[in-house]
C-alpha positions in Angstrom: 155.1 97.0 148.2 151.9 98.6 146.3 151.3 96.0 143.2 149.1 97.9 140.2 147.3 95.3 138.1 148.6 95.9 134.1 147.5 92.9 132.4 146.9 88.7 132.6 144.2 86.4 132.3 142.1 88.1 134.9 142.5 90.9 137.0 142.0 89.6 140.2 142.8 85.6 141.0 145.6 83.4 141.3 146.7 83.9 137.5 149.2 84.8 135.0 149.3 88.5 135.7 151.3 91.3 134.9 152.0 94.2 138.0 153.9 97.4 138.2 155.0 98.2 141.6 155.2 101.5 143.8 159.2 101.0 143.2 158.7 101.7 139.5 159.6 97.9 138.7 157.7 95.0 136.8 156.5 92.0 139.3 155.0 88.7 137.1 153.0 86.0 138.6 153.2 82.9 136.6 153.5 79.3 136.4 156.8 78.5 138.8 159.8 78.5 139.6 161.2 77.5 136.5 164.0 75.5 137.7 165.0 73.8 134.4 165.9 75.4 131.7 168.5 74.8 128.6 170.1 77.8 127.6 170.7 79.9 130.8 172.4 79.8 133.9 170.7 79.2 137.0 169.6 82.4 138.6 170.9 83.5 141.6 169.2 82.5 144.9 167.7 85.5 145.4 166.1 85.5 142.3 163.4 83.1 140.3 161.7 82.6 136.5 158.5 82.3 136.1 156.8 81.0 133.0 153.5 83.4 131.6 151.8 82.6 128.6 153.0 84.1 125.7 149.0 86.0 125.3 149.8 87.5 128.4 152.5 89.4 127.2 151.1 90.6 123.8 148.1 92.0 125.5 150.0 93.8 127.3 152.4 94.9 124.9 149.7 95.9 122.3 147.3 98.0 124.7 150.2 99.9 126.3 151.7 101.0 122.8 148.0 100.9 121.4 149.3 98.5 118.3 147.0 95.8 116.8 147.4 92.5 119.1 148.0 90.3 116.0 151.2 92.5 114.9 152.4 92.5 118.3 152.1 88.7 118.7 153.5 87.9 115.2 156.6 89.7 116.0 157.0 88.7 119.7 156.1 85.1 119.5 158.6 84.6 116.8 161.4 86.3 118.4 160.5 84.0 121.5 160.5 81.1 119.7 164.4 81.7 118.6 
């Protein structure tokens, strides 16, 4: 599998980070597994949640839809947050 760097804390390094894939899929590296969590079945073996800093995502959000970060991370954050 061919991993394209999109977005994270830094581009190359063990951190939160954002790929695409050559399989046209989304692979995150973050802080896990996530094995406890209220609100949500366990996931299957086969599969695992990982925890990425919320930043992470509005970077990447904002610069691929080229929207102003702090519109992106008013509206995301909050919807996180329930």
């Amino acid at each position: 599998m061919k991993l394209t760097y999109l977005s994270g804390d830094c581009p190359e390094g063990p951190c939160p980070t954002i790929y695409g894939n050559d399989r046209g899929e989304f692979v995150f590296q973050g802080t896990g597994p996530v094995t406890e969590a209220e609100g949500a079945e366990p996931p299957p073996s086969h599969e695992a949640r990982v925890a990425l800093p919320s930043a992470v995502i509005v970077e990447w959000v904002a610069s691929s839809l080229s929207l102003p970060t702090e519109w992106v991370a008013a509206r995301l954050v909050a919807r996180a947050a329930g």
